[in-house]
C-alpha positions, 0 to 999 in steps of 0.5 A: 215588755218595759214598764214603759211599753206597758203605759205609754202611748206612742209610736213604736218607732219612737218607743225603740229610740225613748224607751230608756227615758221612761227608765230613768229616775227623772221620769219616774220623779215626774210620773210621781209629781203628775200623780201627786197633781191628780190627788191634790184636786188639780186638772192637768192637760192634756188628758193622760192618754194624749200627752205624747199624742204628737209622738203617737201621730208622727212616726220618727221616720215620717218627720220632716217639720218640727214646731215647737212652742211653751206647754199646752193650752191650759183652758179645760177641753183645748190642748190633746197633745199636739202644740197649738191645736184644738179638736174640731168644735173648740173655740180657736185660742188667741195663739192659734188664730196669731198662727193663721193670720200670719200663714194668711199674709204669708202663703194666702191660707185662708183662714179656717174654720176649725183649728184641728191640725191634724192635717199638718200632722199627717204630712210630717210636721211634729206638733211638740212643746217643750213642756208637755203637760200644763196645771189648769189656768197656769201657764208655764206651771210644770215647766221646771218638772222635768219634761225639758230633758225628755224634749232635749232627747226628742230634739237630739235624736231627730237632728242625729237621725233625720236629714233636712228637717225644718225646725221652728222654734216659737217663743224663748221656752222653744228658742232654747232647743236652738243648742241641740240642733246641727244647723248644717244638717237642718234648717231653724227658724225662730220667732216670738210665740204666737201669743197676742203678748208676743206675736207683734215683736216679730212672730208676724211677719216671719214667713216661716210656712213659705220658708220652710216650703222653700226649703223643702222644695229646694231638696227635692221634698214636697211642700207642706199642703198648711190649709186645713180641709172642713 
């Protein structure tokens, strides 16, 4: 057994297809920045254990929908390793509420009372950012420590291995990804972040939960059930 298949928490399926990242020399760097992160004093989010959560919940096989943003939400007890979602009893952040006001306009979601999106999920939509930890209150603080090549390889092998998956990339950190995607094989949406900084340049109005139902319909696919149950 890897050194990876001993510490890191996720899927099999992807285990079988990012096991030769761990071994790399970036990731080894960036283990060893997280570490020096947590002796310095500084809270890093998520928690360990979540921090490939998205991965975790998501088989490679099972995805269908990809949504991609910045890095974490970087207030104590928000992010647990799924792109804009916060467990039941957390305080919705700004970003989030932005999210469900759109998927209100655009498909009549209510709005819900709980901003766990496990249920997205559990349908095959991969809550991933391109930075996947954060330094407390400072967003956008561990973007340049090597997570970008790991999220690179997460995007690569879903457009080389997956069929018809629907990418939304949020924000300029997420637009980037754009590169590593065959939009002849998927489909890709993009839109300022949800942030309340952004969300009036062009995020509001995309229709990206309808679009992306159409397209999945059009292939014989189910849509995405975007309500979230009580």
């Amino acid at each position: 057994m890897s050194a990876a298949e001993r510490t890191v928490r996720l899927h099999p399926s992807w285990l079988e297809r990012l096991g030769d990242v761990f071994e790399t020399q970036g990731m080894a760097d960036l283990r060893a920045f997280l570490l020096e992160e947590k002796r310095a004093g500084q809270h890093v989010f998520p928690p360990g254990p979540e921090i490939f959560a998205a991965l975790d919940r998501v088989p490679f096989d099972q995805v269908r929908v990809v949504i991609l943003g910045q890095d974490p939400y970087h207030g104590p007890g928000q992010a647990h390793g799924l792109s804009f979602s916060v467990r039941r009893g957390v305080p919705m952040p700004p970003s989030l509420v932005n999210i469900f006001k759109e998927l209100g306009t655009d498909l009549g979601v209510a709005m819900p009372r709980h901003g766990e999106l496990l249920h997205w999920a559990d349908q095959g939509v991969l809550l991933l950012n391109a930075s996947l930890t954060v330094r407390a209150h400072q967003a956008g603080s561990h973007a340049d420590r090597g997570w970008h090549p790991f999220t690179d390889r997460v995007l690569r092998e879903i457009d080389s291995g997956r069929q018809g998956v629907a990418f939304l990339l949020w924000g300029s950190h997420a637009q980037r990804k754009a590169a590593f995607i065959d939009r002849r094989r998927h489909l890709v949406l993009r839109a300022p972040h949800p942030s309340p900084l952004s969300a009036h340049r062009g995020f509001f109005g995309c229709k990206h939960f309808s679009r992306v139902n159409a397209f999945l319909q059009e292939r014989g696919d189910a849509p995405i059930d975007w309500s979230l149950p009580d």
